[in-house]
C-alpha positions as CSV (number, residue, x, y, z in Angstrom):
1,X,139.2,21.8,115.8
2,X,139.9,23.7,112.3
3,X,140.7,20.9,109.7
4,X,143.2,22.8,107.9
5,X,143.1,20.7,104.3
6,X,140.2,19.6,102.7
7,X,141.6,15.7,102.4
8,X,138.1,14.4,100.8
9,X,139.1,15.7,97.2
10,X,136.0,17.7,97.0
11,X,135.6,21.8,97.0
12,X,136.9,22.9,100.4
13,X,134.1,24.2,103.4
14,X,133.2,27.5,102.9
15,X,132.6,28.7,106.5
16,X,135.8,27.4,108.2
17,X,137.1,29.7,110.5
18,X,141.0,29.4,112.1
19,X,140.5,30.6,115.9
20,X,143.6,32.4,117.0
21,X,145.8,30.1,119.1
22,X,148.3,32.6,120.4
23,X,149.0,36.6,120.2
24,X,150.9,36.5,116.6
25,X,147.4,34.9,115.5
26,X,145.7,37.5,117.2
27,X,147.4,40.3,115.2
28,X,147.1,38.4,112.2
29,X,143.3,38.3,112.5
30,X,143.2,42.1,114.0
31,X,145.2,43.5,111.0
32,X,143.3,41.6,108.3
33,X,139.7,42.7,109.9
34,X,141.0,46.6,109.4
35,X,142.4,46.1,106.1
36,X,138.6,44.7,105.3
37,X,136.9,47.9,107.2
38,X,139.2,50.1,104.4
39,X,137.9,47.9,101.7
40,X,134.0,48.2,102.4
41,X,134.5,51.7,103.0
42,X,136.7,52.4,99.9
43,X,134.3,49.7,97.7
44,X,131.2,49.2,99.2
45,X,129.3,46.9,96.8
46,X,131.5,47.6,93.8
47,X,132.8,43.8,93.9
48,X,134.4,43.4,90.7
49,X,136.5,46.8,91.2
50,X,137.5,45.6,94.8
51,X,138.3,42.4,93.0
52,X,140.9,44.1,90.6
53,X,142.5,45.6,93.6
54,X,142.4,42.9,96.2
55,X,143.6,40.6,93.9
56,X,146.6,42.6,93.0
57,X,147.4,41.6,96.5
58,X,146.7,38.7,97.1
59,X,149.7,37.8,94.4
60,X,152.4,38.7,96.3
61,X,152.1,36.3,99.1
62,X,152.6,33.2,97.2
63,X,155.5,34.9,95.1
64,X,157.3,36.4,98.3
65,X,156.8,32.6,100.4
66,X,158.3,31.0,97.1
67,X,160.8,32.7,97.0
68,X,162.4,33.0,100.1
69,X,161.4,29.6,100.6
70,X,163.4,28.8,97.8
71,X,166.5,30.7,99.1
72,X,166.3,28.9,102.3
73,X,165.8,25.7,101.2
74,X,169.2,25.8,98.9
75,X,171.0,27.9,101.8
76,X,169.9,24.9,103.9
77,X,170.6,22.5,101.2
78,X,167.3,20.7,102.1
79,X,164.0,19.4,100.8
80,X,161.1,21.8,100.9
81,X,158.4,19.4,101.1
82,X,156.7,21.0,98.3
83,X,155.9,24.3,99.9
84,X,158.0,26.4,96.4
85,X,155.7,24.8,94.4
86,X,152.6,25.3,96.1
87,X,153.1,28.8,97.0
88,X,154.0,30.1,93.6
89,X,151.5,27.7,92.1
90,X,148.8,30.1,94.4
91,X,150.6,33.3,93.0
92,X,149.6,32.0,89.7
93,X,146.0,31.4,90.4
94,X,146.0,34.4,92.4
95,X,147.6,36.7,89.3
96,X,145.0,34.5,86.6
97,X,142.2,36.0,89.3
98,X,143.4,39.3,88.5
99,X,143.6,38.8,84.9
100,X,139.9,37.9,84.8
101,X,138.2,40.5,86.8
102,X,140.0,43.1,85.0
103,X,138.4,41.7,81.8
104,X,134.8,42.4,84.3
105,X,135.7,45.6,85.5
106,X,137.9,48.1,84.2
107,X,140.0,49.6,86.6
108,X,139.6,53.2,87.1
109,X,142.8,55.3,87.0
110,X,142.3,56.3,90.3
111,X,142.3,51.9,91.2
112,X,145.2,51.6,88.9
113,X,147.3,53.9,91.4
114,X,145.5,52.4,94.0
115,X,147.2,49.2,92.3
116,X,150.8,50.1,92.3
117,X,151.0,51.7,95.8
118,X,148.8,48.8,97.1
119,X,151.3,46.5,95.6
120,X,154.9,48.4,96.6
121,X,153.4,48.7,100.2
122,X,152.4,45.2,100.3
123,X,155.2,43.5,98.8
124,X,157.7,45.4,101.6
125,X,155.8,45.0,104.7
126,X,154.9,41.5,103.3
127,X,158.3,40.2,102.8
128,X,159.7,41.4,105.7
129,X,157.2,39.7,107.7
130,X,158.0,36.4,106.0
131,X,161.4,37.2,106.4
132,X,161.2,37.7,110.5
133,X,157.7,35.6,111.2
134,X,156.6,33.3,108.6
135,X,154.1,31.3,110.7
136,X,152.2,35.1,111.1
137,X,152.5,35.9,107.6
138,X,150.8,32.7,106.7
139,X,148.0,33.5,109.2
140,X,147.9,36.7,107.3
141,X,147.0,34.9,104.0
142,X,144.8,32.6,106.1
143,X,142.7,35.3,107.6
144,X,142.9,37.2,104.1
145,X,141.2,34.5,102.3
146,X,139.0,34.1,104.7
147,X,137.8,37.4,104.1
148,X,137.8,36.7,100.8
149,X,135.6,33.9,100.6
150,X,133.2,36.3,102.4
151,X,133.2,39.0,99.9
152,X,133.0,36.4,96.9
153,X,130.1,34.8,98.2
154,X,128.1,38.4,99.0
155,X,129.2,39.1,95.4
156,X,127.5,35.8,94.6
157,X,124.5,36.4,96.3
158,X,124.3,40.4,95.0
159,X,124.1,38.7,91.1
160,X,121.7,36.0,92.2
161,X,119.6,39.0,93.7
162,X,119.8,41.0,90.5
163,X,121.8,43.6,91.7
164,X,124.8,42.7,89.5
165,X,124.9,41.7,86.1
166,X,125.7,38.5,85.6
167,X,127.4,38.9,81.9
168,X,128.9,36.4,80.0
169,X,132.0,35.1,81.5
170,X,135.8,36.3,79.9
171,X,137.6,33.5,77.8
172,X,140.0,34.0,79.6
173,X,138.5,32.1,82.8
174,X,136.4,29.7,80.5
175,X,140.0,28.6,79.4
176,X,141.9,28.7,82.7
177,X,138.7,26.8,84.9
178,X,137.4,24.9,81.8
179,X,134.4,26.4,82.1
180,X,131.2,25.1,79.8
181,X,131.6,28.0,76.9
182,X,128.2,29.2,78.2
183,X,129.8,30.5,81.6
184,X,128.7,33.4,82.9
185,X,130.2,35.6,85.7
186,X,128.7,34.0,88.4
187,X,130.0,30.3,87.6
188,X,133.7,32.4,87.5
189,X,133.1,33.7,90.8
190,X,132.2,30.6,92.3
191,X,135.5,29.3,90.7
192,X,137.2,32.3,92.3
193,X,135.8,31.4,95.4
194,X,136.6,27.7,95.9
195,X,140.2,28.9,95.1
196,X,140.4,31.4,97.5
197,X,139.2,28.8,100.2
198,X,141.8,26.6,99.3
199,X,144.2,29.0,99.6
200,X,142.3,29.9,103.2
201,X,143.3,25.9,103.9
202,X,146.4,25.8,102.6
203,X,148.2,29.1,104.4
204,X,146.8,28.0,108.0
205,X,148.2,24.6,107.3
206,X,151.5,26.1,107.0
207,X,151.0,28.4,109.3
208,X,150.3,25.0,112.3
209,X,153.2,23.1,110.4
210,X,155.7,25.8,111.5
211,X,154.4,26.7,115.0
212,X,154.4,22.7,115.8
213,X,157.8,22.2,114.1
214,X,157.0,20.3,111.0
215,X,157.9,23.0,108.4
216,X,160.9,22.1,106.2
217,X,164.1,22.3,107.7
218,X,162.3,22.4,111.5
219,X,164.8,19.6,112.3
């Protein structure tokens, strides 16, 4: 059974895994496991440049979810149980991720086209999706930061191995975690990480709450 919010109050599980339950969780799963075979071919061990990128990404979600979650829920004229808050909350975090690793690694101008397209593309597909089938496009995020918390703990282990620098962290990120002003870049990644896993929690929750009926407005 996949407990789907860490309720203790510590840093969420790091190796949870959301078994699909039916074929739209299925899809979600098979499109986010091509969408990583593109990124280790495009990136290989270049984590803090697939971080830029990704990252740019993983914004929208949150954004798109808030929004039309918003829309519906004063078409509806109807609580939303917090879901506005918590999805644009993770577009924030998501967008303060981005802000940081560009500070790591500048983006070259070939990544910052990557960026825009990456971002048009997604944004359309994604909010149609929402739009039509929001339980899959939460399993989308789900399965995304899933991923995620893969590639952020291989990124952990490449600096604890020496193969990446681990350079003093941006203030940036010292400011935003409240990090000890002696950070360096792997106490932000590990920050990055346990975000990314509550965001992993968080989107399969959603995802269960509307295929079981208790998303707002289910009744």
């Amino acid at each position: 059974m996949f407990d789907s919010l860490n309720r203790s109050g510590g840093e969420p599980s790091l190796d949870l895994h959301k078994a699909p339950e039916d074929f739209s969780d299925r899809v979600a799963l098979r499109v986010v496991k091509i969408m990583r075979v593109f990124a280790d071919a495009f990136f290989a061990k270049r984590y803090g440049h697939r971080a830029v990128v990704l990252e740019t990404v993983a914004a929208v979600p949150g954004m798109v979810g808030g929004m039309l979650q918003h829309f519906k829920a004063i078409r509806h004229i109807r609580d939303d149980q917090g879901w506005i808050r918590e999805l644009l909350d993770e577009a924030e975090n998501e967008r303060m991720h981005l802000m940081t690793f560009i500070k790591v690694a500048q983006p070259t101008v070939l990544e910052r086209g990557l960026i825009l397209v990456a971002q048009a593309v997604f944004f359309n597909l994604y909010f149609f999706l929402y739009l039509f089938a929001p339980k899959t496009a939460h399993r989308v995020v789900g399965y995304l930061e899933e991923e995620a918390v893969v590639s952020y703990t291989q990124y952990l282990a490449d600096i604890d191995a020496g193969h990446q620098e681990n350079v003093a962290a941006p203030q940036l990120a010292i400011d935003y975690w409240k990090l000890s002003p002696n950070a360096r870049l792997r106490d932000v990644v590990a920050a990055v990480r346990a975000d990314e896993a509550a965001h992993r929690d968080t989107n399969h929750d959603f995802a269960d709450q509307i295929a079981t009926g208790r998303a707002p407005g289910s009744r």
